[in-house]
C-alpha positions as CSV (number, residue, x, y, z in Angstrom):
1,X,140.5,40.2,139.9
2,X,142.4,37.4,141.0
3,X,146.2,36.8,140.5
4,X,147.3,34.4,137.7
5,X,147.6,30.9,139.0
6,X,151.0,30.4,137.0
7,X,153.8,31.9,135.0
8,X,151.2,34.1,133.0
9,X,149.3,37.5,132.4
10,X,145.7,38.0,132.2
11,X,145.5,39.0,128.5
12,X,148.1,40.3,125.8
13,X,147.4,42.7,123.4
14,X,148.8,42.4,119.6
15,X,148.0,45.2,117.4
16,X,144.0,45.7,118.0
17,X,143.4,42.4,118.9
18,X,142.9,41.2,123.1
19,X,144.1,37.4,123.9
20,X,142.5,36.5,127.0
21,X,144.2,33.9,129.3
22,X,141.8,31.1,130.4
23,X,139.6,32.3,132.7
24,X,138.3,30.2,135.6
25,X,135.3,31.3,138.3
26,X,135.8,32.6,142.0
27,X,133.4,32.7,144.2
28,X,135.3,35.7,145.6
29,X,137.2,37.4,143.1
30,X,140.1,39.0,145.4
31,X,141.2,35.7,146.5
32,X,142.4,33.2,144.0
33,X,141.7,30.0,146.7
34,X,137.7,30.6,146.4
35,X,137.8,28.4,143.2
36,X,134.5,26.3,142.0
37,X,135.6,22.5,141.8
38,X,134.3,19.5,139.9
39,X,132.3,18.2,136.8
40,X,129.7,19.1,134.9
41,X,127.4,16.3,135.1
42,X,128.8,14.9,138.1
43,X,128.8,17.9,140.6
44,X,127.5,20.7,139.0
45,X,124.3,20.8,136.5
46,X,123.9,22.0,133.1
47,X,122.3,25.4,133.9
48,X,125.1,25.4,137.5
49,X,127.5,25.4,135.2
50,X,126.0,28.0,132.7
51,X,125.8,30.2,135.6
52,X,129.4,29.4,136.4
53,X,130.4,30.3,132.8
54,X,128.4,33.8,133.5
55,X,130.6,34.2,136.1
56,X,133.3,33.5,134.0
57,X,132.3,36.4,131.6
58,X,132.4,39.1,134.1
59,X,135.7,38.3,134.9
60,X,136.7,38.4,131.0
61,X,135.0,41.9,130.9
62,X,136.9,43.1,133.8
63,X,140.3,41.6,132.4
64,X,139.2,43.5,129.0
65,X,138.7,47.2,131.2
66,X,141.6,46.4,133.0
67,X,143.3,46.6,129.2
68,X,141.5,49.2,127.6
69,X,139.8,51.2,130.4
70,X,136.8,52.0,128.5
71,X,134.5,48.9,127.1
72,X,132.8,51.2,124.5
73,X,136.8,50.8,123.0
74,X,135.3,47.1,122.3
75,X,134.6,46.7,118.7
76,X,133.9,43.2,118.8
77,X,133.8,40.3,120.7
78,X,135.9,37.8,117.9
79,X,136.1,34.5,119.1
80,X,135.2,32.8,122.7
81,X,136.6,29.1,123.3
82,X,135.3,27.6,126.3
83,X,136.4,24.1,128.1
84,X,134.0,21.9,130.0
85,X,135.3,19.5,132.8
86,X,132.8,16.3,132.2
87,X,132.5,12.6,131.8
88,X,132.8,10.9,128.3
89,X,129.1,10.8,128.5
90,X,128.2,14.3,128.3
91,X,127.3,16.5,125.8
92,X,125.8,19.7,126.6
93,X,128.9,21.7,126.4
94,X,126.9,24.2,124.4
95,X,124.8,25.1,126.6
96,X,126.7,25.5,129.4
97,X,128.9,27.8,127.2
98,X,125.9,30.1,126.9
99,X,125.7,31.4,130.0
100,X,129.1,33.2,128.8
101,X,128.0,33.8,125.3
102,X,124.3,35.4,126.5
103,X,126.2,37.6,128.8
104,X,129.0,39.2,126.6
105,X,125.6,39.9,124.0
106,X,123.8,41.8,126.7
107,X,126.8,43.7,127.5
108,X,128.4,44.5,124.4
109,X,124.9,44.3,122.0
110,X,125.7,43.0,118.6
111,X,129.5,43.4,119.4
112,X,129.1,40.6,121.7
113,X,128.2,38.2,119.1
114,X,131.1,36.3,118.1
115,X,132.2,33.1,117.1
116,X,132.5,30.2,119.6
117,X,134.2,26.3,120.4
118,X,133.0,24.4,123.1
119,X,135.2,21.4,123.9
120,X,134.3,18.6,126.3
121,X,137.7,17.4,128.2
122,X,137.9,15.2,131.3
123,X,140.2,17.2,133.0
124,X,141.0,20.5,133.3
125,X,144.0,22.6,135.9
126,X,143.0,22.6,139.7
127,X,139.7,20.4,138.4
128,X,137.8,23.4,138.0
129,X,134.3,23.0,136.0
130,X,134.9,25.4,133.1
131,X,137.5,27.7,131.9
132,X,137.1,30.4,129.1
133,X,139.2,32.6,126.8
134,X,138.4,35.2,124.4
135,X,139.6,37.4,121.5
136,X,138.6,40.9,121.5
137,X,139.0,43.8,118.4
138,X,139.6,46.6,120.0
139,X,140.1,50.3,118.8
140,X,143.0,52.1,117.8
């Protein structure tokens, strides 16, 4: 996994509950300078960038075993939020946020389904497509 990019940790865990940082996709994930750059719509299709957000939800699995070592101390997948860098014009931030949401279901099973936003934005930090966070339950 890559460093933080600023003055920030990967997650933070509160009681049984994960907060994932946004997350952002690498094409290499030991070095932070391999990011993917540009819009959705512009440079990168729909389905690019659901593969992208896929991408995105490995790294939020390996952030959450990085915090609890074992996934099977997953209860639930709570909440995902994701951000799509696109023109005014577009408006299939939902399904570009699947390729996240189908991949945390096939890992985690019905602890994957959770509650989601996905938020069209015209910008987003080093112009990268997409960025995700999550909240996690975890156990005791």
């Amino acid at each position: 996994m890559p460093k933080a990019l600023g003055v920030y940790v990967p997650a933070v865990r509160s009681g049984n509950y994960i907060f994932t940082a946004g997350h952002i996709y690498f094409t290499d994930p030991t070095d932070a300078t391999t990011l993917k750059k540009g819009k959705v719509g512009v440079d990168y299709t729909t389905a690019e960038a659901a593969d992208i957000a896929k991408g995105i939800a490995l790294e939020l699995i390996a952030t959450l075993k990085n915090e609890v070592g074992d996934l099977d101390k997953i209860k639930r997948i709570v909440k995902v939020v994701g951000f799509v860098n696109a023109p005014d014009t577009f408006e299939e931030q939902p399904e570009v946020l699947n390729g996240c949401s189908k991949l945390l279901g096939a890992v985690f099973g019905e602890r994957g389904v959770h509650a989601r936003s996905a938020v069209g934005t015209n910008s987003l930090p080093r112009n990268v497509p997409v960025e995700i966070e999550l909240i996690a339950e975890v156990e005791d």
